[in-house]
C-alpha positions as CSV (number, residue, x, y, z in Angstrom):
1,X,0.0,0.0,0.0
2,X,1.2,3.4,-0.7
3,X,-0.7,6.2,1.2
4,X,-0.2,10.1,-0.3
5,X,1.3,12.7,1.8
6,X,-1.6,14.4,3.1
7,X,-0.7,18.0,4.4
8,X,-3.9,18.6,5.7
9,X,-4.0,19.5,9.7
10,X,-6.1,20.6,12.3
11,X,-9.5,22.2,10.5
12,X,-7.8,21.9,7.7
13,X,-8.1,18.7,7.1
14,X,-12.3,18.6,7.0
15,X,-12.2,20.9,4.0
16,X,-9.7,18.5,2.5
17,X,-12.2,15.7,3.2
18,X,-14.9,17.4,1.4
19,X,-13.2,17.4,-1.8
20,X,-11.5,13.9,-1.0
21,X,-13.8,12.7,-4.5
22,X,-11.7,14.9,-6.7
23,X,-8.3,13.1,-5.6
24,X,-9.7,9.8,-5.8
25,X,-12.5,7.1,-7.0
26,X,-12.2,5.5,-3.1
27,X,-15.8,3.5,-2.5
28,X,-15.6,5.1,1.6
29,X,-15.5,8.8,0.4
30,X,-18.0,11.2,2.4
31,X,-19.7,7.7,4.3
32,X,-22.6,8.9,6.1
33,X,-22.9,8.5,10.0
34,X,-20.4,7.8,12.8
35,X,-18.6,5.0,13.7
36,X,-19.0,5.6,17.8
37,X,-15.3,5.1,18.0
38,X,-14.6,5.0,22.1
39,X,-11.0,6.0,21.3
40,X,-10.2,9.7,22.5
41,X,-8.3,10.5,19.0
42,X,-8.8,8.4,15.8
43,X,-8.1,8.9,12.2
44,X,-8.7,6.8,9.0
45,X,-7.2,7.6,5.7
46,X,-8.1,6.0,2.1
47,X,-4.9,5.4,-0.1
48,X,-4.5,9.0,-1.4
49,X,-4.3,10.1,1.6
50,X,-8.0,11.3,1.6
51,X,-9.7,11.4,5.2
52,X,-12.3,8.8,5.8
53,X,-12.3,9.4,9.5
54,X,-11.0,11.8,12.0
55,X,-11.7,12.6,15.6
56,X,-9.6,15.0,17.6
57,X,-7.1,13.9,14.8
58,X,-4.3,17.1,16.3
59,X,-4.6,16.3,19.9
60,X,-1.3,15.8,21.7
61,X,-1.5,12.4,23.2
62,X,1.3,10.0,25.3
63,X,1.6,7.1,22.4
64,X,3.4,4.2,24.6
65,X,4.7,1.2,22.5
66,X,3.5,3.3,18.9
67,X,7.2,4.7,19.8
68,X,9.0,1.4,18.5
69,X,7.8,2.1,15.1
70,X,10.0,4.9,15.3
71,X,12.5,2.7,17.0
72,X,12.4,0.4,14.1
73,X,12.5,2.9,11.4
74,X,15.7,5.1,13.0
75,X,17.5,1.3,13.4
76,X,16.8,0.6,9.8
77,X,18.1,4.0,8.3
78,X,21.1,3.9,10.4
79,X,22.6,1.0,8.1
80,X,24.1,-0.9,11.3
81,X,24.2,-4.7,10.7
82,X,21.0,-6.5,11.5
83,X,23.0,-9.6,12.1
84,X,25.3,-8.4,15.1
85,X,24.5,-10.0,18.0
86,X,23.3,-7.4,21.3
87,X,23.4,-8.5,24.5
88,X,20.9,-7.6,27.7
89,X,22.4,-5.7,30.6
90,X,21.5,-4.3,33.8
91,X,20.9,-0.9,31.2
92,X,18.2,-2.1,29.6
93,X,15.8,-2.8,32.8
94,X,12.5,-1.2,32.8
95,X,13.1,1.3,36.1
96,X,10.2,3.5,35.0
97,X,7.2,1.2,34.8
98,X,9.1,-1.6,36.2
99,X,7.6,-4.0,33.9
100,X,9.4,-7.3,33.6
101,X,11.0,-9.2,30.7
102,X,12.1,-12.9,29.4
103,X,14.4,-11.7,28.3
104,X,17.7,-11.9,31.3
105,X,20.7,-10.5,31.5
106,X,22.7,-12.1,29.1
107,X,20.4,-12.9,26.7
108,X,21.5,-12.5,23.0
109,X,20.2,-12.6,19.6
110,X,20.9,-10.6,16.7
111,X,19.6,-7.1,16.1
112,X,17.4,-8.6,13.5
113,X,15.2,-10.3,16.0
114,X,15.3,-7.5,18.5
115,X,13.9,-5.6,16.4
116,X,11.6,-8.1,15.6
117,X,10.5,-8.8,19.2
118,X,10.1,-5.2,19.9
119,X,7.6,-4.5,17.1
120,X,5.7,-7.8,17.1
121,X,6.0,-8.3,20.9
122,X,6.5,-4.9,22.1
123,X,9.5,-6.5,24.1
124,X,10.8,-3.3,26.0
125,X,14.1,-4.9,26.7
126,X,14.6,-5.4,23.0
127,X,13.6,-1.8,22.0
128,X,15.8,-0.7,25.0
129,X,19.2,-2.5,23.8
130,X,18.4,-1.6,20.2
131,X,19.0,2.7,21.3
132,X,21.7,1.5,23.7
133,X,24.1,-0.4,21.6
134,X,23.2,2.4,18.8
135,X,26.4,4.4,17.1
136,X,26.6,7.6,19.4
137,X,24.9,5.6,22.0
138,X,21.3,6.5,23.2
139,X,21.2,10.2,23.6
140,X,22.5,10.4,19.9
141,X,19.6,7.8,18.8
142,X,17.0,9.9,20.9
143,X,17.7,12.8,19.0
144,X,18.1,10.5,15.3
145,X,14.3,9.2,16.1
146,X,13.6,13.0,16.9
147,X,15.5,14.3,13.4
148,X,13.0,11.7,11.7
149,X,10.2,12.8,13.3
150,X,11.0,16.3,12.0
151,X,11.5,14.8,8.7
152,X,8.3,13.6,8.1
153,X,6.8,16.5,9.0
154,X,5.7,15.2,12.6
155,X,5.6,18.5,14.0
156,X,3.4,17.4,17.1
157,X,5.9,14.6,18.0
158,X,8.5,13.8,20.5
159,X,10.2,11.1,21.5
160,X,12.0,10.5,24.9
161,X,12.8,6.7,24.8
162,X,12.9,3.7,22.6
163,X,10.9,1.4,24.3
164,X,7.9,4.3,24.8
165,X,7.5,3.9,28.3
166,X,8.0,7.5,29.3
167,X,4.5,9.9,28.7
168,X,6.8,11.9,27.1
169,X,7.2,9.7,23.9
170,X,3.4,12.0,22.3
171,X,2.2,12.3,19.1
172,X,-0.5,12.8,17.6
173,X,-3.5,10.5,15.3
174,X,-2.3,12.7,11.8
175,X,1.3,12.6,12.9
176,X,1.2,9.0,13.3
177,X,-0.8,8.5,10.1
178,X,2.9,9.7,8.4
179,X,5.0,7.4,10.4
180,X,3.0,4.9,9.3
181,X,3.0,5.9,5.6
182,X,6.7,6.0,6.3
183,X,7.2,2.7,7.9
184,X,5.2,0.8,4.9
185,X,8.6,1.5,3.0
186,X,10.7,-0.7,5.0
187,X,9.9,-4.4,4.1
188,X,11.2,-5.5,7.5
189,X,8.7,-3.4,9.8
190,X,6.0,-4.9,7.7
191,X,7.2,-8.5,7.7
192,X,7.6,-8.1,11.7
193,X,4.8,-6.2,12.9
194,X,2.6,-8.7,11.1
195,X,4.4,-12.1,12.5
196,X,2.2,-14.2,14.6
197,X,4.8,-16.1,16.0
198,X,8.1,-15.9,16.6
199,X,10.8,-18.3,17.8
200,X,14.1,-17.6,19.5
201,X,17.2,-18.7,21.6
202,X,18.8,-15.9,23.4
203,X,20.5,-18.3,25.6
204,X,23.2,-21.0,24.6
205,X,22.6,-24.3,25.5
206,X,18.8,-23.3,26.5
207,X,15.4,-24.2,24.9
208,X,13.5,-21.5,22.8
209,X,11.3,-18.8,23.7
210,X,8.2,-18.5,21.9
211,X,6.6,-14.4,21.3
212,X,3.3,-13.4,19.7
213,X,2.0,-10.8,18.4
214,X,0.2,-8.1,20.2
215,X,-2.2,-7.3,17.9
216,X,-5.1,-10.3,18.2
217,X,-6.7,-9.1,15.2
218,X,-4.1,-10.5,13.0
219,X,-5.6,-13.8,13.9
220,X,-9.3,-12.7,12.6
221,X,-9.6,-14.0,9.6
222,X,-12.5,-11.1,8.3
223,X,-8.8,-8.6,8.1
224,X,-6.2,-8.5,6.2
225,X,-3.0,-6.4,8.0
226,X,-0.1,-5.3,6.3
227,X,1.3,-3.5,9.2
228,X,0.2,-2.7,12.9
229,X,1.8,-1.3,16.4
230,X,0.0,-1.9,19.8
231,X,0.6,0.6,22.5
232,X,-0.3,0.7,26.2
233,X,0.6,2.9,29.4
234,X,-1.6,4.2,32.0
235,X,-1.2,7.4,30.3
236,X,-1.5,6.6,26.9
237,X,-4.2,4.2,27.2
238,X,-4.9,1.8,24.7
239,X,-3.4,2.6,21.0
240,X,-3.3,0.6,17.7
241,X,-2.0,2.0,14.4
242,X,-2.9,0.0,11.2
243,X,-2.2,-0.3,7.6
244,X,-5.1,-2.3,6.3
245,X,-6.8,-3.6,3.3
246,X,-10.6,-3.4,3.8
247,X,-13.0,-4.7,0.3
248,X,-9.8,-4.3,-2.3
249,X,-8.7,-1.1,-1.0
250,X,-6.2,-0.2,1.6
251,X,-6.2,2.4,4.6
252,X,-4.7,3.9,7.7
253,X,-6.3,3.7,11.0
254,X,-4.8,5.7,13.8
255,X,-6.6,4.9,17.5
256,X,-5.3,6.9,20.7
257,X,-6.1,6.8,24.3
258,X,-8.8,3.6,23.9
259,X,-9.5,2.5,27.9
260,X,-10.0,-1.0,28.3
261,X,-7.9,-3.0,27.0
262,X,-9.9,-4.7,24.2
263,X,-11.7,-1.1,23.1
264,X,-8.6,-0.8,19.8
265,X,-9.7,-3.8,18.7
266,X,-13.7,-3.1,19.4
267,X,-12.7,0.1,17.7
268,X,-11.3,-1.1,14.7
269,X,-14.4,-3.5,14.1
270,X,-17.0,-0.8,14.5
271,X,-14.6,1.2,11.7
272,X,-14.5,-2.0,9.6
273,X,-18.6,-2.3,10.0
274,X,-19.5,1.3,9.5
275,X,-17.2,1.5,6.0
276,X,-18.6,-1.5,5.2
277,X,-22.2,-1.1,5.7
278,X,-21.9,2.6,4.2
279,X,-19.6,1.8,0.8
Protein backbone atom coordinates (compact mmCIF):
# COMPACT_ATOMS: atom_id res chain seq x y z
CA UNK A 1 0.00 0.00 0.00
CA UNK A 2 1.19 3.42 -0.70
CA UNK A 3 -0.73 6.17 1.15
CA UNK A 4 -0.17 10.05 -0.32
CA UNK A 5 1.32 12.66 1.81
CA UNK A 6 -1.56 14.37 3.10
CA UNK A 7 -0.67 18.02 4.43
CA UNK A 8 -3.92 18.63 5.65
CA UNK A 9 -3.96 19.52 9.74
CA UNK A 10 -6.11 20.60 12.25
CA UNK A 11 -9.47 22.16 10.54
CA UNK A 12 -7.82 21.92 7.74
CA UNK A 13 -8.05 18.65 7.06
CA UNK A 14 -12.27 18.62 7.00
CA UNK A 15 -12.15 20.86 4.04
CA UNK A 16 -9.69 18.53 2.48
CA UNK A 17 -12.22 15.68 3.21
CA UNK A 18 -14.94 17.44 1.39
CA UNK A 19 -13.17 17.40 -1.78
CA UNK A 20 -11.51 13.87 -0.98
CA UNK A 21 -13.84 12.72 -4.45
CA UNK A 22 -11.73 14.91 -6.71
CA UNK A 23 -8.32 13.12 -5.55
CA UNK A 24 -9.68 9.78 -5.85
CA UNK A 25 -12.52 7.10 -7.03
CA UNK A 26 -12.21 5.51 -3.13
CA UNK A 27 -15.81 3.54 -2.53
CA UNK A 28 -15.56 5.11 1.63
CA UNK A 29 -15.52 8.83 0.41
CA UNK A 30 -18.02 11.16 2.40
CA UNK A 31 -19.67 7.74 4.28
CA UNK A 32 -22.63 8.93 6.10
CA UNK A 33 -22.85 8.47 9.97
CA UNK A 34 -20.43 7.84 12.76
CA UNK A 35 -18.62 5.01 13.73
CA UNK A 36 -19.02 5.56 17.78
CA UNK A 37 -15.31 5.07 18.01
CA UNK A 38 -14.57 5.02 22.08
CA UNK A 39 -10.96 6.04 21.33
CA UNK A 40 -10.20 9.68 22.48
CA UNK A 41 -8.26 10.54 18.98
CA UNK A 42 -8.81 8.36 15.78
CA UNK A 43 -8.13 8.86 12.24
CA UNK A 44 -8.72 6.80 8.96
CA UNK A 45 -7.18 7.61 5.71
CA UNK A 46 -8.09 6.04 2.07
CA UNK A 47 -4.90 5.39 -0.08
CA UNK A 48 -4.52 9.03 -1.38
CA UNK A 49 -4.32 10.10 1.58
CA UNK A 50 -8.00 11.31 1.58
CA UNK A 51 -9.74 11.40 5.20
CA UNK A 52 -12.27 8.80 5.83
CA UNK A 53 -12.27 9.44 9.50
CA UNK A 54 -11.03 11.78 11.95
CA UNK A 55 -11.75 12.56 15.56
CA UNK A 56 -9.63 15.01 17.63
CA UNK A 57 -7.07 13.86 14.82
CA UNK A 58 -4.33 17.07 16.30
CA UNK A 59 -4.58 16.30 19.91
CA UNK A 60 -1.28 15.77 21.71
CA UNK A 61 -1.51 12.40 23.17
CA UNK A 62 1.27 9.96 25.26
CA UNK A 63 1.56 7.13 22.41
CA UNK A 64 3.38 4.24 24.56
CA UNK A 65 4.74 1.22 22.54
CA UNK A 66 3.52 3.31 18.90
CA UNK A 67 7.16 4.68 19.77
CA UNK A 68 9.00 1.42 18.51
CA UNK A 69 7.80 2.05 15.05
CA UNK A 70 9.97 4.91 15.25
CA UNK A 71 12.51 2.68 16.97
CA UNK A 72 12.41 0.40 14.05
CA UNK A 73 12.51 2.87 11.36
CA UNK A 74 15.72 5.06 13.01
CA UNK A 75 17.53 1.32 13.40
CA UNK A 76 16.81 0.60 9.79
CA UNK A 77 18.06 4.03 8.31
CA UNK A 78 21.07 3.85 10.38
CA UNK A 79 22.58 0.98 8.10
CA UNK A 80 24.10 -0.95 11.26
CA UNK A 81 24.23 -4.72 10.69
CA UNK A 82 20.99 -6.49 11.53
CA UNK A 83 22.97 -9.57 12.12
CA UNK A 84 25.33 -8.44 15.08
CA UNK A 85 24.49 -10.01 17.95
CA UNK A 86 23.34 -7.39 21.32
CA UNK A 87 23.41 -8.51 24.51
CA UNK A 88 20.90 -7.61 27.67
CA UNK A 89 22.35 -5.68 30.57
CA UNK A 90 21.49 -4.31 33.82
CA UNK A 91 20.92 -0.91 31.24
CA UNK A 92 18.23 -2.11 29.61
CA UNK A 93 15.76 -2.81 32.83
CA UNK A 94 12.54 -1.23 32.80
CA UNK A 95 13.08 1.29 36.10
CA UNK A 96 10.16 3.55 35.02
CA UNK A 97 7.16 1.22 34.84
CA UNK A 98 9.09 -1.60 36.23
CA UNK A 99 7.58 -3.98 33.87
CA UNK A 100 9.39 -7.35 33.57
CA UNK A 101 11.02 -9.21 30.68
CA UNK A 102 12.07 -12.93 29.45
CA UNK A 103 14.38 -11.69 28.31
CA UNK A 104 17.69 -11.90 31.29
CA UNK A 105 20.70 -10.47 31.46
CA UNK A 106 22.74 -12.10 29.07
CA UNK A 107 20.43 -12.95 26.70
CA UNK A 108 21.50 -12.48 23.05
CA UNK A 109 20.24 -12.64 19.58
CA UNK A 110 20.92 -10.59 16.74
CA UNK A 111 19.62 -7.06 16.10
CA UNK A 112 17.39 -8.64 13.54
CA UNK A 113 15.17 -10.29 16.05
CA UNK A 114 15.26 -7.45 18.46
CA UNK A 115 13.90 -5.58 16.36
CA UNK A 116 11.58 -8.06 15.55
CA UNK A 117 10.54 -8.85 19.17
CA UNK A 118 10.06 -5.23 19.86
CA UNK A 119 7.58 -4.47 17.14
CA UNK A 120 5.74 -7.79 17.09
CA UNK A 121 5.98 -8.28 20.90
CA UNK A 122 6.49 -4.92 22.10
CA UNK A 123 9.52 -6.50 24.10
CA UNK A 124 10.81 -3.32 26.04
CA UNK A 125 14.06 -4.87 26.68
CA UNK A 126 14.64 -5.44 23.03
CA UNK A 127 13.56 -1.78 22.04
CA UNK A 128 15.80 -0.66 25.03
CA UNK A 129 19.21 -2.49 23.78
CA UNK A 130 18.36 -1.57 20.22
CA UNK A 131 18.98 2.65 21.32
CA UNK A 132 21.68 1.49 23.66
CA UNK A 133 24.06 -0.45 21.64
CA UNK A 134 23.15 2.43 18.80
CA UNK A 135 26.41 4.44 17.10
CA UNK A 136 26.61 7.56 19.40
CA UNK A 137 24.86 5.57 21.97
CA UNK A 138 21.32 6.47 23.24
CA UNK A 139 21.20 10.23 23.61
CA UNK A 140 22.51 10.42 19.85
CA UNK A 141 19.59 7.81 18.80
CA UNK A 142 17.03 9.86 20.89
CA UNK A 143 17.67 12.80 18.98
CA UNK A 144 18.08 10.47 15.30
CA UNK A 145 14.30 9.23 16.13
CA UNK A 146 13.63 13.03 16.92
CA UNK A 147 15.45 14.35 13.42
CA UNK A 148 12.98 11.74 11.69
CA UNK A 149 10.24 12.80 13.25
CA UNK A 150 10.96 16.28 11.96
CA UNK A 151 11.52 14.82 8.75
CA UNK A 152 8.28 13.58 8.07
CA UNK A 153 6.75 16.49 9.04
CA UNK A 154 5.68 15.16 12.65
CA UNK A 155 5.60 18.46 14.03
CA UNK A 156 3.41 17.39 17.12
CA UNK A 157 5.89 14.58 17.98
CA UNK A 158 8.50 13.77 20.55
CA UNK A 159 10.19 11.10 21.54
CA UNK A 160 11.99 10.55 24.88
CA UNK A 161 12.79 6.70 24.83
CA UNK A 162 12.90 3.68 22.56
CA UNK A 163 10.88 1.44 24.32
CA UNK A 164 7.86 4.32 24.78
CA UNK A 165 7.51 3.90 28.32
CA UNK A 166 8.01 7.48 29.34
CA UNK A 167 4.50 9.91 28.71
CA UNK A 168 6.82 11.91 27.06
CA UNK A 169 7.23 9.71 23.92
CA UNK A 170 3.40 11.99 22.33
CA UNK A 171 2.18 12.35 19.14
CA UNK A 172 -0.48 12.78 17.56
CA UNK A 173 -3.47 10.51 15.26
CA UNK A 174 -2.26 12.74 11.83
CA UNK A 175 1.31 12.64 12.87
CA UNK A 176 1.23 8.98 13.29
CA UNK A 177 -0.78 8.48 10.06
CA UNK A 178 2.86 9.66 8.41
CA UNK A 179 5.02 7.37 10.37
CA UNK A 180 3.04 4.86 9.32
CA UNK A 181 2.95 5.89 5.57
CA UNK A 182 6.70 5.96 6.25
CA UNK A 183 7.20 2.74 7.87
CA UNK A 184 5.18 0.82 4.91
CA UNK A 185 8.63 1.54 2.95
CA UNK A 186 10.66 -0.73 5.01
CA UNK A 187 9.91 -4.38 4.15
CA UNK A 188 11.18 -5.52 7.45
CA UNK A 189 8.74 -3.43 9.84
CA UNK A 190 6.03 -4.90 7.66
CA UNK A 191 7.20 -8.47 7.74
CA UNK A 192 7.62 -8.11 11.67
CA UNK A 193 4.85 -6.22 12.88
CA UNK A 194 2.58 -8.69 11.11
CA UNK A 195 4.40 -12.14 12.52
CA UNK A 196 2.23 -14.17 14.64
CA UNK A 197 4.80 -16.14 15.98
CA UNK A 198 8.05 -15.93 16.64
CA UNK A 199 10.84 -18.27 17.81
CA UNK A 200 14.12 -17.55 19.54
CA UNK A 201 17.18 -18.71 21.63
CA UNK A 202 18.78 -15.93 23.35
CA UNK A 203 20.50 -18.31 25.60
CA UNK A 204 23.20 -21.02 24.63
CA UNK A 205 22.65 -24.34 25.48
CA UNK A 206 18.75 -23.29 26.48
CA UNK A 207 15.45 -24.25 24.85
CA UNK A 208 13.50 -21.46 22.84
CA UNK A 209 11.35 -18.82 23.69
CA UNK A 210 8.15 -18.51 21.90
CA UNK A 211 6.58 -14.42 21.28
CA UNK A 212 3.29 -13.38 19.70
CA UNK A 213 1.96 -10.77 18.37
CA UNK A 214 0.15 -8.14 20.21
CA UNK A 215 -2.24 -7.29 17.90
CA UNK A 216 -5.12 -10.28 18.21
CA UNK A 217 -6.75 -9.11 15.19
CA UNK A 218 -4.14 -10.55 13.01
CA UNK A 219 -5.60 -13.77 13.93
CA UNK A 220 -9.28 -12.66 12.62
CA UNK A 221 -9.60 -14.00 9.57
CA UNK A 222 -12.48 -11.12 8.30
CA UNK A 223 -8.77 -8.63 8.10
CA UNK A 224 -6.15 -8.46 6.19
CA UNK A 225 -2.98 -6.39 8.04
CA UNK A 226 -0.12 -5.32 6.33
CA UNK A 227 1.32 -3.47 9.25
CA UNK A 228 0.21 -2.73 12.86
CA UNK A 229 1.83 -1.34 16.40
CA UNK A 230 -0.05 -1.89 19.76
CA UNK A 231 0.61 0.63 22.52
CA UNK A 232 -0.25 0.70 26.20
CA UNK A 233 0.62 2.87 29.42
CA UNK A 234 -1.59 4.25 31.99
CA UNK A 235 -1.20 7.43 30.26
CA UNK A 236 -1.48 6.62 26.86
CA UNK A 237 -4.20 4.17 27.16
CA UNK A 238 -4.88 1.83 24.74
CA UNK A 239 -3.39 2.62 20.96
CA UNK A 240 -3.28 0.58 17.69
CA UNK A 241 -2.03 2.00 14.45
CA UNK A 242 -2.85 0.00 11.23
CA UNK A 243 -2.23 -0.34 7.64
CA UNK A 244 -5.13 -2.30 6.29
CA UNK A 245 -6.85 -3.60 3.28
CA UNK A 246 -10.57 -3.40 3.80
CA UNK A 247 -12.99 -4.74 0.31
CA UNK A 248 -9.79 -4.34 -2.27
CA UNK A 249 -8.67 -1.06 -1.01
CA UNK A 250 -6.17 -0.20 1.62
CA UNK A 251 -6.22 2.41 4.55
CA UNK A 252 -4.74 3.86 7.68
CA UNK A 253 -6.32 3.65 10.98
CA UNK A 254 -4.79 5.73 13.80
CA UNK A 255 -6.64 4.94 17.54
CA UNK A 256 -5.27 6.86 20.70
CA UNK A 257 -6.07 6.81 24.30
CA UNK A 258 -8.80 3.58 23.90
CA UNK A 259 -9.49 2.54 27.93
CA UNK A 260 -10.01 -0.99 28.32
CA UNK A 261 -7.93 -3.04 26.98
CA UNK A 262 -9.86 -4.73 24.15
CA UNK A 263 -11.67 -1.07 23.06
CA UNK A 264 -8.61 -0.79 19.78
CA UNK A 265 -9.73 -3.76 18.68
CA UNK A 266 -13.66 -3.13 19.44
CA UNK A 267 -12.67 0.15 17.68
CA UNK A 268 -11.29 -1.13 14.72
CA UNK A 269 -14.45 -3.53 14.12
CA UNK A 270 -17.05 -0.82 14.51
CA UNK A 271 -14.61 1.21 11.69
CA UNK A 272 -14.53 -2.04 9.63
CA UNK A 273 -18.62 -2.27 10.00
CA UNK A 274 -19.46 1.29 9.51
CA UNK A 275 -17.16 1.46 6.03
CA UNK A 276 -18.55 -1.55 5.15
CA UNK A 277 -22.16 -1.12 5.68
CA UNK A 278 -21.87 2.60 4.22
CA UNK A 279 -19.59 1.84 0.81
Amino acid sequence: MRIARNLCTGLAIWACATTSALAGTSKFTDLPGNPGLKSASAIVLDDKGNLIYGKDVDTVRPIASITKMMTAIVILDSGVSLDEKITITKDDRDLIRLTGSRLEYGASLTRREMLLLALMSSENRAATALGRTYPGGMDNFLADMNRKARELGMHNSHFADPAGLRSENVSTASDLAKMIEAAEDYPLITEASTTTRKDVYPYRGRGHLTYGNTNRLLKNASWDIELSKTGYINEAGRCLVMQANIEGEDVSIVLLNSFGKLTPFGDSNRLRKWMLANS
